[in-house]
C-alpha beads as a LAMMPS data file, in Angstrom:
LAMMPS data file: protein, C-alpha beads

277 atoms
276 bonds

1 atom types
1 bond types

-500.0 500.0 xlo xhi
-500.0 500.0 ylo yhi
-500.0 500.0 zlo zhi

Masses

1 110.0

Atoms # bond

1 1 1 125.187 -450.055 -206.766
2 1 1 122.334 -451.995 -209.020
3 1 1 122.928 -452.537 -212.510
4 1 1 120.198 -452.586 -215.050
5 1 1 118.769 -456.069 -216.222
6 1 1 118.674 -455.387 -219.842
7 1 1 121.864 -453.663 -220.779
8 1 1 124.011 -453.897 -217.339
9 1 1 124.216 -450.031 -217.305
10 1 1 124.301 -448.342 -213.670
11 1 1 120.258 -447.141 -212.503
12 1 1 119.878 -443.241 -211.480
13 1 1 117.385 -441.960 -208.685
14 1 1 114.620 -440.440 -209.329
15 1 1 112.751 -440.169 -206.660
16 1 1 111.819 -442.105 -203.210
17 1 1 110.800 -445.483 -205.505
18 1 1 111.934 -445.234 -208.979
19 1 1 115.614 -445.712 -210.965
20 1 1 116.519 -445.392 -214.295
21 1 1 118.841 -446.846 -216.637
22 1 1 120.958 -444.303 -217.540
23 1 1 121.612 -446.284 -220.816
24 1 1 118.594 -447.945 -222.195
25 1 1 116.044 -445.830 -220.425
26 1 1 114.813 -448.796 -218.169
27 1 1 112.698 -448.037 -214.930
28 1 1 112.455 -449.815 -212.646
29 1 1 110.855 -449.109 -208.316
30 1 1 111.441 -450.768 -205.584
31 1 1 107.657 -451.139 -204.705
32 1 1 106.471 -454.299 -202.648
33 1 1 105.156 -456.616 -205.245
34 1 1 101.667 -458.378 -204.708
35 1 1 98.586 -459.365 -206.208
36 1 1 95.754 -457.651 -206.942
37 1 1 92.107 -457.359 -208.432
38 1 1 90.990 -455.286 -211.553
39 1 1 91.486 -451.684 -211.573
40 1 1 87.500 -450.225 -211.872
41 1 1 86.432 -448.139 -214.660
42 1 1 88.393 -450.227 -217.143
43 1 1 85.711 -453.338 -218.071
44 1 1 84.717 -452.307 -221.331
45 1 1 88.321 -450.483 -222.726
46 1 1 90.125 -454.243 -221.705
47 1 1 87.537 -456.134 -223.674
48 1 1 87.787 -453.886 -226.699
49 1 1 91.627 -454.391 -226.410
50 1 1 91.169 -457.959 -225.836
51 1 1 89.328 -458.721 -229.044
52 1 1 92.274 -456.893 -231.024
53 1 1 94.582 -459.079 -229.634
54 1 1 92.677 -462.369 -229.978
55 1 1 92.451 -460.891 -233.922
56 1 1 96.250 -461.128 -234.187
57 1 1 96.497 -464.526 -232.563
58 1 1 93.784 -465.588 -235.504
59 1 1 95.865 -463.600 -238.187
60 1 1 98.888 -465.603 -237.034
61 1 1 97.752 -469.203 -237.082
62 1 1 94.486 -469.081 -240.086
63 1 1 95.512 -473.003 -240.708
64 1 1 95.515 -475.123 -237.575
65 1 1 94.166 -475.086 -234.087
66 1 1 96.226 -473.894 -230.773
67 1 1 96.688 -473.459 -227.265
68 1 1 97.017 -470.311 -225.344
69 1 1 98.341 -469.480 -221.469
70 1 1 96.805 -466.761 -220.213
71 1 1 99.381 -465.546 -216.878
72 1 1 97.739 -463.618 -214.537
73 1 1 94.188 -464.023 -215.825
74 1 1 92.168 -462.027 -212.893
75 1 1 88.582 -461.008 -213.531
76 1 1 88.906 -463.602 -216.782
77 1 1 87.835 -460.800 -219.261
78 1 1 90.461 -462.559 -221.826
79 1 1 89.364 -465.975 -220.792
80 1 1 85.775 -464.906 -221.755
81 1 1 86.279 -462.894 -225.045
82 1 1 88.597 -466.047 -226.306
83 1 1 85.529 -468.673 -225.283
84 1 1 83.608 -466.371 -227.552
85 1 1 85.828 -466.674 -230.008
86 1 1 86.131 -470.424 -229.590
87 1 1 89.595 -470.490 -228.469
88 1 1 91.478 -473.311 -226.419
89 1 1 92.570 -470.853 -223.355
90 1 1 93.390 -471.785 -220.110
91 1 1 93.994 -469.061 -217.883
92 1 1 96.391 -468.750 -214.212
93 1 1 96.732 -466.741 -211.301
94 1 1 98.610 -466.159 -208.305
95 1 1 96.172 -464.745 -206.192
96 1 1 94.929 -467.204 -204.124
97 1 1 91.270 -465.931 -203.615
98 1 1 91.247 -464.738 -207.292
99 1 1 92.764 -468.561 -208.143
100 1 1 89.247 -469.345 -206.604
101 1 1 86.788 -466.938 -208.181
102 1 1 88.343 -467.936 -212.175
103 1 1 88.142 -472.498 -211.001
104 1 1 84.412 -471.696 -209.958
105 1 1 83.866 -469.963 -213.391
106 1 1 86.108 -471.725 -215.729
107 1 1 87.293 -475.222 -216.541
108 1 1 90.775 -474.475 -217.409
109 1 1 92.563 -472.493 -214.364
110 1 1 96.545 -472.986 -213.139
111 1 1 97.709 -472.112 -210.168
112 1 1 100.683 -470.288 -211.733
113 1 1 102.971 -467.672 -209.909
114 1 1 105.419 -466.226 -211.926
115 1 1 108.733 -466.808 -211.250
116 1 1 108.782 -470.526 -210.322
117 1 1 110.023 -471.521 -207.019
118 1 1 111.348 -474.345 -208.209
119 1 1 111.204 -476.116 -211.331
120 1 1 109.780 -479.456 -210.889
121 1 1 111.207 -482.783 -213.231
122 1 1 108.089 -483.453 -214.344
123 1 1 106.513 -482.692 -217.910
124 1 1 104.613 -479.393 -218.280
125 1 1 102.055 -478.570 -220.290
126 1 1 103.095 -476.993 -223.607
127 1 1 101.300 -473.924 -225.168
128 1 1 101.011 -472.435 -228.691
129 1 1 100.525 -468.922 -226.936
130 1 1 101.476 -467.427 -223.709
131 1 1 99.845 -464.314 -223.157
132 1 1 100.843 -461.485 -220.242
133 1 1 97.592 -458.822 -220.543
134 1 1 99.058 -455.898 -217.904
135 1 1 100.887 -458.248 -215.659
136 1 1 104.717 -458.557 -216.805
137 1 1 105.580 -454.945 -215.246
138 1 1 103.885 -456.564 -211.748
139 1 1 106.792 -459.543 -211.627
140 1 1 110.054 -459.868 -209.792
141 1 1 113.440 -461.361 -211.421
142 1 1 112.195 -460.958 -214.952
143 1 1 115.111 -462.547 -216.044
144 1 1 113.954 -465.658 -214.577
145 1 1 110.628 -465.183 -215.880
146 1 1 111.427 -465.240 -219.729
147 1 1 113.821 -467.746 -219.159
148 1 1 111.363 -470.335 -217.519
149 1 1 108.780 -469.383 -220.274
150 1 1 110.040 -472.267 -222.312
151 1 1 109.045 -474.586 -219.646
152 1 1 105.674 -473.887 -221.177
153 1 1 106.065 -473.444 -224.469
154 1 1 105.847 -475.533 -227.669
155 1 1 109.107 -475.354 -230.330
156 1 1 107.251 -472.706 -232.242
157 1 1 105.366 -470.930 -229.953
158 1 1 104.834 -467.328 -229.253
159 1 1 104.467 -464.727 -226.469
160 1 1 102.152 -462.101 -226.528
161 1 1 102.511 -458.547 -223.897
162 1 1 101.351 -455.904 -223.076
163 1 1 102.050 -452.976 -220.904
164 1 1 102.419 -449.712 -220.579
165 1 1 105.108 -447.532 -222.558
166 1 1 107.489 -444.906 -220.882
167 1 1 107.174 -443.617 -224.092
168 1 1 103.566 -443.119 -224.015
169 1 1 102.345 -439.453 -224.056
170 1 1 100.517 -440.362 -220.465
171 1 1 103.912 -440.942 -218.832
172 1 1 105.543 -438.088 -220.010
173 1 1 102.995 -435.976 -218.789
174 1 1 102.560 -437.603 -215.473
175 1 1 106.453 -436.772 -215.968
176 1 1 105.880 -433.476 -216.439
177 1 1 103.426 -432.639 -213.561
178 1 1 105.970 -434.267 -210.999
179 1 1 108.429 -431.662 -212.003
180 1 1 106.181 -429.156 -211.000
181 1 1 105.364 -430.699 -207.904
182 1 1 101.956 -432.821 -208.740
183 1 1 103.051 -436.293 -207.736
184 1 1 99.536 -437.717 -207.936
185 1 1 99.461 -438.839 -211.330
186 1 1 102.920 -439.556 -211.690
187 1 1 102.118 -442.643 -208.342
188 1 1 98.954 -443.609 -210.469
189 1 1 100.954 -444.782 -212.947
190 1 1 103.273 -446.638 -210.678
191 1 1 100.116 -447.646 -208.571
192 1 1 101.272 -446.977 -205.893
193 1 1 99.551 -447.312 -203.473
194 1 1 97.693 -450.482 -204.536
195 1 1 97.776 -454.249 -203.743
196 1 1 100.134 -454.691 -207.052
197 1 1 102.108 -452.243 -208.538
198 1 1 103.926 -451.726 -210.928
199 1 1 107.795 -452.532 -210.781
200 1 1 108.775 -451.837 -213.718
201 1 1 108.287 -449.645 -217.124
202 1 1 109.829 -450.307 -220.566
203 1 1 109.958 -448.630 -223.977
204 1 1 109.240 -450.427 -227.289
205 1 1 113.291 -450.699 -227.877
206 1 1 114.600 -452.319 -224.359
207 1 1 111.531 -454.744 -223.709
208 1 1 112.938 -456.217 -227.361
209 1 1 116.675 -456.243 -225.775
210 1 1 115.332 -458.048 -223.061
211 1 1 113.975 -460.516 -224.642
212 1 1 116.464 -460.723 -227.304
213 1 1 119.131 -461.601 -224.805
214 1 1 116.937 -464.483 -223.868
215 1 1 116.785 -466.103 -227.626
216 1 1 113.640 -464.500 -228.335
217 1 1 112.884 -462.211 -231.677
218 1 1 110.124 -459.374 -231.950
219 1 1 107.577 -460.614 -234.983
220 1 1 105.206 -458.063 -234.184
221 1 1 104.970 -455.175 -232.696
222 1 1 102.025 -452.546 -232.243
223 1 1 99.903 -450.747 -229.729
224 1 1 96.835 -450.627 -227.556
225 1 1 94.178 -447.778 -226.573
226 1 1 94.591 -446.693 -223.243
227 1 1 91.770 -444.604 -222.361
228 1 1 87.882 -445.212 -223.101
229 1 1 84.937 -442.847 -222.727
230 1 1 83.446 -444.132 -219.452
231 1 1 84.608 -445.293 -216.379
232 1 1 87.734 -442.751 -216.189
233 1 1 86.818 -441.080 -212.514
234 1 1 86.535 -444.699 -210.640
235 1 1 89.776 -445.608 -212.292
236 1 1 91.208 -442.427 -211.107
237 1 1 89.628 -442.647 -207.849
238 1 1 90.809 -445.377 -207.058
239 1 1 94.438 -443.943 -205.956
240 1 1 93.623 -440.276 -205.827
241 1 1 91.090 -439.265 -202.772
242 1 1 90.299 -435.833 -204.291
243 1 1 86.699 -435.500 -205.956
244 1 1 87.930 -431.989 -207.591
245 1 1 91.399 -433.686 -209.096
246 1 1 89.799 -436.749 -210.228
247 1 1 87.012 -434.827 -212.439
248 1 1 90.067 -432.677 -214.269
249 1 1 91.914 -435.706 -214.580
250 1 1 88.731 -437.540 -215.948
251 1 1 88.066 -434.626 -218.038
252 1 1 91.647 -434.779 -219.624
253 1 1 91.286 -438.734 -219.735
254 1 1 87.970 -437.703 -222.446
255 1 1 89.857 -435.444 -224.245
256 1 1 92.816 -437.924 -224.892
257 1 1 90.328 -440.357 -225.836
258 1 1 89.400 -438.197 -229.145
259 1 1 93.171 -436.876 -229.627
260 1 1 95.385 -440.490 -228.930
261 1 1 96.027 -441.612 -232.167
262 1 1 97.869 -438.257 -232.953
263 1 1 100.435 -438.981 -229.799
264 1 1 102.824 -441.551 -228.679
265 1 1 100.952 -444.725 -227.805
266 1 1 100.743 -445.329 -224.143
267 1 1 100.613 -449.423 -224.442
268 1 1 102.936 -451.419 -226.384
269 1 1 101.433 -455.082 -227.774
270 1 1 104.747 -457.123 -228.908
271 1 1 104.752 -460.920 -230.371
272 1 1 107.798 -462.829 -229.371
273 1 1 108.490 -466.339 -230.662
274 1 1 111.823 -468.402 -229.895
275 1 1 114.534 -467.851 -232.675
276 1 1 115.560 -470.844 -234.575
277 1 1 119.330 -472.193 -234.188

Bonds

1 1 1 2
2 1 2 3
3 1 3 4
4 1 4 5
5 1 5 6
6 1 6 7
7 1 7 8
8 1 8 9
9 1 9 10
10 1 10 11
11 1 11 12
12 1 12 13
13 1 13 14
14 1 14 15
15 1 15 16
16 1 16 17
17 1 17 18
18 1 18 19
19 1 19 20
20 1 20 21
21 1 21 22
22 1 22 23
23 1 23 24
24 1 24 25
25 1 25 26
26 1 26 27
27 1 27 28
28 1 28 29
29 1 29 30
30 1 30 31
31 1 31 32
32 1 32 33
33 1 33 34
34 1 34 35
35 1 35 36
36 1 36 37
37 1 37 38
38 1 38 39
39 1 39 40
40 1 40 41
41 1 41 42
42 1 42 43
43 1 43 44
44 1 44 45
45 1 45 46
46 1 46 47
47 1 47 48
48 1 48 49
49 1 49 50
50 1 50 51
51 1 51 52
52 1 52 53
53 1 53 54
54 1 54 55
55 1 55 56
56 1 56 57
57 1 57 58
58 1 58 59
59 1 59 60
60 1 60 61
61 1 61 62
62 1 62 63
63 1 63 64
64 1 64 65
65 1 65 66
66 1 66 67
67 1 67 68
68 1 68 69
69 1 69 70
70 1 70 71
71 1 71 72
72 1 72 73
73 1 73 74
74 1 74 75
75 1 75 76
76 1 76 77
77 1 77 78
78 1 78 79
79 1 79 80
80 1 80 81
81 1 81 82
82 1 82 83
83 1 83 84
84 1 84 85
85 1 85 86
86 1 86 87
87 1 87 88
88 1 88 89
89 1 89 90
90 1 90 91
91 1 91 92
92 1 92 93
93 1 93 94
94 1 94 95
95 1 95 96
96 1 96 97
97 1 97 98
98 1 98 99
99 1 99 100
100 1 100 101
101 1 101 102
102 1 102 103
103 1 103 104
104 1 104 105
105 1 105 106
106 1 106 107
107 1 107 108
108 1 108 109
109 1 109 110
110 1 110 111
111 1 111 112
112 1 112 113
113 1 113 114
114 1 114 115
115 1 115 116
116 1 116 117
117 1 117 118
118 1 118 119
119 1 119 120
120 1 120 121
121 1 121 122
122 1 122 123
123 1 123 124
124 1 124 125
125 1 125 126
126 1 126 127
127 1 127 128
128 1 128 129
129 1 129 130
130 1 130 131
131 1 131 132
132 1 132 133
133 1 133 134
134 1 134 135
135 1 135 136
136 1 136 137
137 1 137 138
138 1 138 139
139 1 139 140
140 1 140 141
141 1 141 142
142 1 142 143
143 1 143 144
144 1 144 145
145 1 145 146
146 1 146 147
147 1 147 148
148 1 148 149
149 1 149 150
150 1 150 151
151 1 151 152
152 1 152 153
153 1 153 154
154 1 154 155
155 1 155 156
156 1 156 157
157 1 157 158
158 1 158 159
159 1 159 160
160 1 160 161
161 1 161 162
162 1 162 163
163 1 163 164
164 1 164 165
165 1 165 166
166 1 166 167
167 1 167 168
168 1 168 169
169 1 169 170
170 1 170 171
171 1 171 172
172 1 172 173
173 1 173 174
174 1 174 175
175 1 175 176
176 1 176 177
177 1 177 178
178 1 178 179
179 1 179 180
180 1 180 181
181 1 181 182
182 1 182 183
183 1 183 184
184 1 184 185
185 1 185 186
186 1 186 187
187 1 187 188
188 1 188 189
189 1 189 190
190 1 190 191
191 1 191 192
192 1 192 193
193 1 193 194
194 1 194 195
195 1 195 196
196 1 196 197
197 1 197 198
198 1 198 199
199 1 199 200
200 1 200 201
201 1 201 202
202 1 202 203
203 1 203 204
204 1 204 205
205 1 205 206
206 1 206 207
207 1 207 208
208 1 208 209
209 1 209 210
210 1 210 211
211 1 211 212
212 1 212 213
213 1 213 214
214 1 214 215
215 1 215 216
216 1 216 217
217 1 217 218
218 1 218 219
219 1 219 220
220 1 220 221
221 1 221 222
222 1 222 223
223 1 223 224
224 1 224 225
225 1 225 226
226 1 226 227
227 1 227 228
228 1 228 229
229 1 229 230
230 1 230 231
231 1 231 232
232 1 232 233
233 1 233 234
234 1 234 235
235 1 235 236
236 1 236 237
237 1 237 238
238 1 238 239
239 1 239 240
240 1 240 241
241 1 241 242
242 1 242 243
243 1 243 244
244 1 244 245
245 1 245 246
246 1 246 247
247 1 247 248
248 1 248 249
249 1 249 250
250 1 250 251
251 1 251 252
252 1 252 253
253 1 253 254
254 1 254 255
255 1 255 256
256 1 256 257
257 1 257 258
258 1 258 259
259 1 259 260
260 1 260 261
261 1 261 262
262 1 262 263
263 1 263 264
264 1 264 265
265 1 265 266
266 1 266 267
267 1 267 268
268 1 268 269
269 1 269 270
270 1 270 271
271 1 271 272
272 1 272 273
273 1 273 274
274 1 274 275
275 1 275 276
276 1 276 277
């Protein structure tokens, strides 16, 4: 029997790749991790999230300059919108060919894969910021992620993620379809299916117990769009085959797009920094 990570509660079955934490409300699948490139369709809603969260990093250092991490940096939107913004960033990735793409493109790449292997004697770099933009729900042994997040991180520095919510309005009615026997939407989520996806899904309350247990305290805590306009059938399409499903879905997609602040938000955006002793 597996126990959950965050609050050591037995995991229930619900279907062929997904448990959940009968306590806290955890999921977690036991999809094949990997890397992967940038869902399509979803350019110009990143961006636009991007530049919200590069506002926040501003808002919470006005007086002196930082550093920022970027893990998992693939395309580089978030490289580019901080270089706009004039922002030491160095970004990372795990994907080899990727790895190659952002060093051709940017000065500042890592070849970073998340957990460590093995963690070497020597100094590492220290950052102001790390920042996980849709990536922490792609990793293995998150316990041994946050805890080797210090390696990188100055005395006062902060971690920035996002992800998607279980909570979210999406979720629930992926949830709701599956029931009823549409699975479709329900494995987009999950992306299953793809080169990298997802492992895991928290709520707002048991991603801060997780990092709680790891001497880490929630500073701020808010939420990110999840749909745009445009680009909502290649997104779709990129999992589901059907031309007639992915135009209602797309069409649904629109109309959340006018009605999403009035629901559950479908991406939490949390601030972590280390508590003091």
């Amino acid at each position: 029997m597996e126990y959950c990570l965050i609050c050591n509660t037995p995991y229930k079955r619900i279907n062929n790749f997904v448990y959940k934490c009968k306590k806290c409300l955890f999921l977690k699948s036991n999809l094949k991790s990997g890397n992967g490139r940038e869902i399509e369709g979803i350019s110009e809603l990143r961006r636009k999230n991007f530049r919200n969260i590069i506002k926040v990093i501003k808002s919470l250092n006005s007086h002196k300059k930082f550093k920022i991490l970027e893990i998992g940096s693939g395309s580089g939107y978030f490289i580019e919108e901080c270089i706009k913004s004039e922002l030491d960033i160095t970004g990372s990735e795990a994907n080899d060919e990727e790895f190659i793409i952002l060093k051709k493109k940017f000065s500042k790449i890592l070849k970073i894969s998340l957990p460590l292997k093995e963690v070497r004697a020597e100094n590492y770099t220290k950052f102001d910021y790390i920042v996980f933009n849709d990536v922490f729900e792609h990793l293995e042994n998150l316990d041994e992620v946050i805890d080797q997040l210090k390696i990188f991180l100055n005395e006062d520095g902060k971690i920035l993620i996002n992800l998607p919510s279980s909570d979210g309005v999406i979720f629930k009615f992926s949830n709701i379809l599956k029931k009823i026997g549409f699975n479709n939407f329900y494995d987009r989520l999950w992306q299953k299916g793809l080169s990298s996806p997802h492992l895991s899904y928290f709520n707002n309350k048991n991603l801060s117990i997780l990092f709680e247990k790891y001497g880490y305290e929630l500073i701020y805590s808010s939420s990110l769009d999840t749909v745009s306009k445009n680009g909502n059938y290649e997104r779709l399409n990129s999992t589901i085959k059907s031309k007639i499903v992915c135009m209602f879905m797309s069409f649904i997609l629109i109309l959340f797009y006018y009605l999403q602040k009035l629901f559950p938000k479908d991406i939490i955006f949390h601030v972590y920094h280390q508590k003091k002793n």
